[in-house]
C-alpha positions in Angstrom: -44.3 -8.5 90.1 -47.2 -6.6 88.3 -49.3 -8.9 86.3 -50.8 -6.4 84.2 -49.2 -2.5 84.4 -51.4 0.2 84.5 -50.6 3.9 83.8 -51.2 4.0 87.7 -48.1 2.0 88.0 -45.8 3.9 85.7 -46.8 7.1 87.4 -45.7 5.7 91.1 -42.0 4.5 89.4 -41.4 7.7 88.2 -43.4 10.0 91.0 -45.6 11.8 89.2 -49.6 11.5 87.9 -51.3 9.5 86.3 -52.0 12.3 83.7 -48.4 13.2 82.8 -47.8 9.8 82.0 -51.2 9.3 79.7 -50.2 12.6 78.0 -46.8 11.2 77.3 -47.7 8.4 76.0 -49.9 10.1 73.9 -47.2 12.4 72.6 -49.1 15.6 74.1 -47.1 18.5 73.0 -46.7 19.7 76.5 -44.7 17.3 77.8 -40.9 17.3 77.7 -39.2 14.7 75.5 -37.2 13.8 78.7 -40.7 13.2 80.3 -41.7 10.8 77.5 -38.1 8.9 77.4 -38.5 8.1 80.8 -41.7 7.2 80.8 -41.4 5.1 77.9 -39.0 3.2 79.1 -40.9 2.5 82.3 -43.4 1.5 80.1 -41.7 -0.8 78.2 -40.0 -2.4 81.2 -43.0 -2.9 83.1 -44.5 -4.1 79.8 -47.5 -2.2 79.8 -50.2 -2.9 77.3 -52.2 0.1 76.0 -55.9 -0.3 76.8 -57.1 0.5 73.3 -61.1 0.6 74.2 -60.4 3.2 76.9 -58.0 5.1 74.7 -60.6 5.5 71.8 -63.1 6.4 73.9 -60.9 9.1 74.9 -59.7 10.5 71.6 -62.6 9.6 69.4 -60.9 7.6 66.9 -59.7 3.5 67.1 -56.2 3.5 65.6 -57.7 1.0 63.1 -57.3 1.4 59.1 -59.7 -0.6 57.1 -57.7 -2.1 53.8 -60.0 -3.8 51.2 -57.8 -5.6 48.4 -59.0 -7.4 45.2 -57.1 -10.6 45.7 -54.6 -12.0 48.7 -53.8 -14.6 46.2 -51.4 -12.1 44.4 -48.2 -10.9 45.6 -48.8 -7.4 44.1 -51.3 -6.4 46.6 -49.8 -7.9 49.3 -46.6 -6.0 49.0 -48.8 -2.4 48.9 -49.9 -4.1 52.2 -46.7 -4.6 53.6 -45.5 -1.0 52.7 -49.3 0.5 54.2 -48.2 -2.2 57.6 -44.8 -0.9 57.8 -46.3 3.1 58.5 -49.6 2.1 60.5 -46.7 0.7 62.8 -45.2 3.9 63.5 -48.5 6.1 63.8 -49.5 3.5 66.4 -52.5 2.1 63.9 -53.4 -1.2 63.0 -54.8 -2.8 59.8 -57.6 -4.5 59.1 -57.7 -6.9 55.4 -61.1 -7.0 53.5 -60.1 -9.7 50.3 -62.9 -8.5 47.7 -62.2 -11.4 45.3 -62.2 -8.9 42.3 -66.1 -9.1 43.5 -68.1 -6.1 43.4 -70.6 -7.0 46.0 -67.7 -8.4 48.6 -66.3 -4.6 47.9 -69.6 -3.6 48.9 -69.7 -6.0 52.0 -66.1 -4.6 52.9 -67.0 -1.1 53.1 -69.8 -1.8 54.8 -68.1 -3.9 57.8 -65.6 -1.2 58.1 -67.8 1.6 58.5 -70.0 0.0 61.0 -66.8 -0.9 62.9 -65.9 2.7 62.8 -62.8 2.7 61.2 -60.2 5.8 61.1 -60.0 5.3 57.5 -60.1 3.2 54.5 -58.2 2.6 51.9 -59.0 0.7 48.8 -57.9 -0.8 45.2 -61.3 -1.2 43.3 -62.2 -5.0 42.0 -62.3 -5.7 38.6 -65.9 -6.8 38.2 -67.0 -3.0 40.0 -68.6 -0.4 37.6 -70.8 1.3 40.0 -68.8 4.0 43.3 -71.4 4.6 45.5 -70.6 3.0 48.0 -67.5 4.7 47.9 -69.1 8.4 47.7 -71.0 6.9 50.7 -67.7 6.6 52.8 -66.7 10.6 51.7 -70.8 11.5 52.7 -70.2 9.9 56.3 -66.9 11.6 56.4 -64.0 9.1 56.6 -61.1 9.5 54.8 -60.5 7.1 52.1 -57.8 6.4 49.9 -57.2 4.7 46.7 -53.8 3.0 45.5 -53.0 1.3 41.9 -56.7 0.7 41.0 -58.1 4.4 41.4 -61.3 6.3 40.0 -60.8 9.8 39.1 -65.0 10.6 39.0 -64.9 10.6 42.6 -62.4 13.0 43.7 -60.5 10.6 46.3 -56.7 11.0 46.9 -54.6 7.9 45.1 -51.5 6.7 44.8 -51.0 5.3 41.2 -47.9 3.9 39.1 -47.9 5.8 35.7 -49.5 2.5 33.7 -49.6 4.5 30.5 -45.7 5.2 30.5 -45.2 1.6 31.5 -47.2 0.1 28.7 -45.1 2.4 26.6 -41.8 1.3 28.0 -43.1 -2.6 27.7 -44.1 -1.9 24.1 -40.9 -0.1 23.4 -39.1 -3.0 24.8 -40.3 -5.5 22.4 -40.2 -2.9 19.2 -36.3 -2.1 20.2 -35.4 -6.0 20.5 -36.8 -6.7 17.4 -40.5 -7.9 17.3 -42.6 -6.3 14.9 -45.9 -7.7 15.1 -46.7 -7.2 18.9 -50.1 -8.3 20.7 -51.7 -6.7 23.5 -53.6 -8.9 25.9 -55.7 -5.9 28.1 -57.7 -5.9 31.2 -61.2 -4.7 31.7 -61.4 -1.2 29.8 -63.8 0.4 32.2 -60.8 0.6 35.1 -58.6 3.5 34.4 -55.3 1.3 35.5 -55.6 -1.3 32.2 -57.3 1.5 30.1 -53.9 3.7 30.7 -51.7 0.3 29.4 -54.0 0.0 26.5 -53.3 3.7 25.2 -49.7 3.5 26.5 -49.3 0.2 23.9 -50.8 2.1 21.5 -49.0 5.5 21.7 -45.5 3.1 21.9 -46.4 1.4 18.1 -47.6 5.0 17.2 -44.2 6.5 17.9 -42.3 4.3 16.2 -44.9 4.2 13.3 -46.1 0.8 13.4 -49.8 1.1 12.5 -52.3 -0.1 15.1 -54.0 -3.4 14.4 -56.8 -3.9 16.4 -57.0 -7.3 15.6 -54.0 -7.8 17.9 -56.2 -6.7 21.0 -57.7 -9.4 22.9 -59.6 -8.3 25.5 -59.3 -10.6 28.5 -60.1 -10.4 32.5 -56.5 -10.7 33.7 -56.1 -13.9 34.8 -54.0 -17.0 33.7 -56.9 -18.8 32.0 -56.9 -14.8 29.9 -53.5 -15.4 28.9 -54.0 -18.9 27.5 -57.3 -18.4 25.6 -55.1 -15.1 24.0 -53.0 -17.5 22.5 -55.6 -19.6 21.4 -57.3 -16.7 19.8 -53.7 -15.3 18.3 -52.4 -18.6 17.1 -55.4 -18.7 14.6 -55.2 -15.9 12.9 -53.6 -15.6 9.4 -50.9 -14.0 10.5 -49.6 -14.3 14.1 -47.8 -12.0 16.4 -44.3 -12.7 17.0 -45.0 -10.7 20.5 -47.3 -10.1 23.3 -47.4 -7.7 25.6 -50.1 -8.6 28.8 -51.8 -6.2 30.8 -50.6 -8.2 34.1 -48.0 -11.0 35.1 -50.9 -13.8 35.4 -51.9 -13.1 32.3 -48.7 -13.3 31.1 -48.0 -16.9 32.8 -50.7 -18.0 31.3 -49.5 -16.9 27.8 -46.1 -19.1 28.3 -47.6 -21.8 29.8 -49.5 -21.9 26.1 -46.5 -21.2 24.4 -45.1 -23.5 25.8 -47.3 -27.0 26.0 -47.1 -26.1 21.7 -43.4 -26.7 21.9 -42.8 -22.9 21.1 -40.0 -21.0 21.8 -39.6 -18.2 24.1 -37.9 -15.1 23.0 -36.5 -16.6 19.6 -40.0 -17.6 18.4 -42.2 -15.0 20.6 -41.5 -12.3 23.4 -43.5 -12.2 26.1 -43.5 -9.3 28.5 -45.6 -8.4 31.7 -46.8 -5.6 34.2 -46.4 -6.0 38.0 -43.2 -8.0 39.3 -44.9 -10.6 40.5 -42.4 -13.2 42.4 -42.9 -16.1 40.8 -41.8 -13.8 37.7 -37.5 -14.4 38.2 -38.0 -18.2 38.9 -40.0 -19.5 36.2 -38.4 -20.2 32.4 -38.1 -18.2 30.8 -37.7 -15.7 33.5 -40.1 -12.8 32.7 -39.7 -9.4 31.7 -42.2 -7.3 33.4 -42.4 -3.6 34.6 -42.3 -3.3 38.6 -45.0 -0.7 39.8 -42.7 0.4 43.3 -45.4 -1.6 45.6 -44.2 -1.0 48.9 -43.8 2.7 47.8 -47.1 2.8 47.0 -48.4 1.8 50.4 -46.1 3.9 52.1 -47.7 6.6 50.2 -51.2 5.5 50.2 -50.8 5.5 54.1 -49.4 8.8 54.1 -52.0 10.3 52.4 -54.6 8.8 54.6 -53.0 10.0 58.0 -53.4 13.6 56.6 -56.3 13.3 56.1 -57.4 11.5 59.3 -55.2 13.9 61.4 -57.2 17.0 59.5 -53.9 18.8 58.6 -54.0 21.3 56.1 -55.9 20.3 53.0 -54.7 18.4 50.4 -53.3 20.6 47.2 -54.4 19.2 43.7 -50.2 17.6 43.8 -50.9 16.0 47.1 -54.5 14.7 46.0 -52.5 11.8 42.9 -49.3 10.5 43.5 -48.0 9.2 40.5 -45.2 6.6 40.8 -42.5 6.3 37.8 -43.1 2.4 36.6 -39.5 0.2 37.0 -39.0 -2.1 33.7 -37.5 -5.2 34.8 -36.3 -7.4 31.4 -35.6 -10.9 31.7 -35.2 -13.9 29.7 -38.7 -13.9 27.8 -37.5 -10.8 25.6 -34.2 -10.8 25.4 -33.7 -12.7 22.2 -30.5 -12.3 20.0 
């Protein structure tokens, strides 16, 4: 029995060198698909381990992506993650997770780590608290291919893969307008990310289509978060005239605004609609269930990854269509809108 198979050993099962089967595993273009069956299956039988040091010493690169997300705490990004998992699996690349904790100096740290680990690539959604990309112009000046999904920057001229957050807002607003609430709150996210600047206009340009004049006193500007969503009510609650709707920039924020509701005893949709952005999980199970607007996750990674392998692979360049992938935003309505 072999304890540990080496391509020596393949090569002696099937008769032939050592070379033919490293260039078959490889996928070298010169070697016949029946060639690489068979040795595959040798392979596999003899369950040989690829010796990844050796083989990225060889080719230059380590089969390794570098992933830096905001939070692992929410479902969102770990969904991108699965779908960005699902095609390093069948390019033969693994994944490494950087958790920035909406932290701009953790994002700073993770790009950092994975450079000096020498990474094939990285891909990243930018944290919240982050208002300052050099250290992502740094990754284009070493010349690593990088890759942004949902939370993009388009100053830098790095390929993303995005949901279309303004139509989404729109479609949320709509939503609310077309099931009857007419004074409808937006609770938005940090204005200097593109991704919750696009749902602020897209709210906007909804109430401006079906002439319902903006009033900016039903914009509270929160941090997207649960504790956001709460203190919006807080704020709302108090004014002379309340809304009757709110519309929040994400689906924590929008838990937090019916838990609020709620713990006053108020009712959710006859009293006020509540609608979200993200299809988060815990979205279908808690009461009322809550409409939200599903942003096509693990479509977005699969994407994101795509990109990213094109680039690593240096195929031909990306055209300007290539360069943002927009993704069409799903609205999902529920129980928290759908009054009578």
């Amino acid at each position: 029995m072999i304890l540990k198979a080496t391509i020596s050993d393949i090569a002696r099962e099937l008769n032939t060198t050592p070379a033919t089967v490293s260039r078959a595993l490889s996928d070298h273009p010169k070697i016949s698909a029946e060639t690489k069956k068979s040795v595959l299956e040798v392979a596999s039988r003899l369950n040989y381990k690829r010796n990844r040091i050796a083989s990225s010493l060889r080719s230059g690169k380590s089969h390794i992506i570098g992933v830096i997300i905001p939070s692992a705490e929410i479902n969102f990004f770990g969904s991108v993650v699965h779908g960005i998992e699902s095609m390093a699996n069948l390019h033969g690349y693994n994944i490494i997770i950087y958790q920035s904790n909406e932290s701009w100096d953790h994002e700073v740290k993770g790009v950092e780590t994975f450079l000096t680990a020498r990474v094939d690539g990285i891909m990243a959604s930018i944290a919240k608290d982050t208002h300052e990309y050099s250290h992502f112009a740094e990754i284009k000046k070493r010349g690593v291919p990088v890759v942004f999904f949902d939370r993009a920057s388009d100053d830098l001229d790095i390929p993303s893969v995005v949901i279309d957050d303004y139509k989404g807002a729109y479609l949320a607003t709509e939503h609310l307008i077309r099931k009857g609430y007419q004074r409808i709150a937006h609770i938005s996210g940090p204005q200097h990310l593109k991704v919750f600047n696009d749902r602020l206009r897209g709210y906007l340009g909804a109430l401006q289509t079906y002439k319902i004049g903006a009033d900016y006193n039903l914009i509270y500007h929160g941090n997207v978060s649960i504790e956001s969503g709460k203190e919006a009510i807080r704020h709302f609650l108090q004014l002379p005239v309340v809304p009757d709707a709110f519309f929040a920039v994400e689906d924590f924020t929008a838990l937090g605004v019916i838990q609020e509701l709620k713990d006053r005893n108020c009712n959710i949709p006859a009293d006020f609609g509540v609608i979200g952005f993200a299809n988060e999980l815990f979205g279908e199970h808690i009461s009322p269930s809550l409409s939200t607007i599903d942003q096509q996750t693990v479509q977005m990674g699969r994407e994101a990854f795509s990109l990213l392998i094109q680039l690593i692979d240096n195929k031909e360049p990306l055209n300007t269509k290539q360069r943002k992938i927009i993704l069409e935003p799903v609205p999902v309505f529920r129980a928290s809108t759908l009054k009578k």
